[in-house]
C-alpha positions in Angstrom: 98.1 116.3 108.7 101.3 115.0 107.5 100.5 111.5 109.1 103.3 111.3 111.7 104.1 112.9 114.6 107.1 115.5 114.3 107.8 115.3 117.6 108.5 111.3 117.6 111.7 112.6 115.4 115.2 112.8 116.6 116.8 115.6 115.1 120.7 116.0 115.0 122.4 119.1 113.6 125.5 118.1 111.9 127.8 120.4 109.1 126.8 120.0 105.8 129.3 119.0 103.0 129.6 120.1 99.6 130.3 123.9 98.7 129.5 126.7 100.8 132.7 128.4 101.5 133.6 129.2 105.3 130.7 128.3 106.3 130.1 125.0 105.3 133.2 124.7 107.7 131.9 126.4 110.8 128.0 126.3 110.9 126.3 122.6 111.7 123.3 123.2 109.1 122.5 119.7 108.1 120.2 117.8 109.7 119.7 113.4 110.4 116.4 113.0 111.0 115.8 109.8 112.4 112.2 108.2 113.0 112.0 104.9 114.7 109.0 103.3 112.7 108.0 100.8 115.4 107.8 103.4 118.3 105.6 105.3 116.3 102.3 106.2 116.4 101.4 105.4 113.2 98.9 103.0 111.9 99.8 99.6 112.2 99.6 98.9 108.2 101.4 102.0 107.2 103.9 100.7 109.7 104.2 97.4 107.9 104.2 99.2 104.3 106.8 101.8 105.6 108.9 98.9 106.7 108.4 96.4 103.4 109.0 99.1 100.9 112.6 98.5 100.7 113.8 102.1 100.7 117.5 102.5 101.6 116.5 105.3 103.8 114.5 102.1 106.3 117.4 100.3 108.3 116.8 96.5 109.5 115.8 97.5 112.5 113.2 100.0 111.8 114.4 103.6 111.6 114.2 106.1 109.2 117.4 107.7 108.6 117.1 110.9 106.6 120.1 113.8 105.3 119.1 117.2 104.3 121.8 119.5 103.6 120.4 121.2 100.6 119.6 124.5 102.1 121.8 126.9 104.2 120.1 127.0 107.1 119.3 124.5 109.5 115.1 125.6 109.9 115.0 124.8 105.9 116.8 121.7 106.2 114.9 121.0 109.0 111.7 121.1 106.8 112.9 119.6 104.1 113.6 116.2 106.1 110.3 116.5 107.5 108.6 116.8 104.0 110.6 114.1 102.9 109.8 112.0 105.7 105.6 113.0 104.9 106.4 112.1 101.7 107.8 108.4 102.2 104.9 107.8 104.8 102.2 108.9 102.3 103.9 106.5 99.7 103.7 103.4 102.3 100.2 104.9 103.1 98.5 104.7 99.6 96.6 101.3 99.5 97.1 99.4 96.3 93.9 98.1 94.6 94.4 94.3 93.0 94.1 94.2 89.3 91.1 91.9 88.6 92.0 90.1 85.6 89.3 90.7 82.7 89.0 88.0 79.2 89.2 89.8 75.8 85.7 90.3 74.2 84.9 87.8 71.2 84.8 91.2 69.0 88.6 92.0 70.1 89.7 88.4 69.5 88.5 88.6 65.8 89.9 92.0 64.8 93.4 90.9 66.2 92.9 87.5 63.9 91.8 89.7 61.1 94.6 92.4 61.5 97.6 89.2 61.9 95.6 87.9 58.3 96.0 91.4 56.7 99.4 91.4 58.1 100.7 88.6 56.3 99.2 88.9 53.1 100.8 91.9 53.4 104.0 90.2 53.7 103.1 87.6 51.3 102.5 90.1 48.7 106.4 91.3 48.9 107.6 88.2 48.2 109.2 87.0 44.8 106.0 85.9 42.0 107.1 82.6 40.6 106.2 82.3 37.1 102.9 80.3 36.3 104.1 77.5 34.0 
């Protein structure tokens, strides 16, 4: 289960740019996928995630607007959108546990004390000895 629907995509064929010879200018192997997030039938918190997550990919008005030209044919591009799309959803569908904030033990407290005390006698020790009378 990728988590949405395939067919609730829009799929448009357009011709790819970039290198590719001849072909780049004759074949329409790109693909826009386009996945209108409200329409859809996914759960109504992955729907809110999906549209908070502030990808560039999300417009305002709730669509999913994704390019893949990266292959040479249209069925690989094709599949490539979709995993891309499975993979944006998963992200918005992860639920993100709150950090519960914890105190430092007394034992931790006193070795950071004890290593700042080492520390600067350390520091203290490179200094310049003054002469004792």
């Amino acid at each position: 289960m990728t988590g949405f629907d395939p067919r609730e995509c829009t799929w448009t064929a357009i011709r790819a740019s970039g290198p590719g010879g001849q072909n780049v200018n004759k074949v329409a192997t790109a693909v826009v996928l386009r996945f209108d997030v409200r329409a859809s039938s996914l759960p109504e918190r992955v729907k809110v995630r999906l549209l908070a997550l502030g990808d560039a990919r999300v417009s305002s008005d709730g669509v999913v607007r994704i390019k893949a030209q990266r292959f040479r044919t249209l069925e690989r591009n094709r599949q490539d959108a979709c995993a891309r799309l499975a993979a944006l959803v998963a992200e918005a569908s992860k639920v993100v546990v709150a950090r519960v904030a914890t105190r430092p033990t007394r034992a931790s407290q006193r070795r950071r004390v004890d290593a700042k005390v080492v520390r600067g006698r350390v520091k203290a020790d490179r200094r310049r000895v003054r002469d004792a009378g």
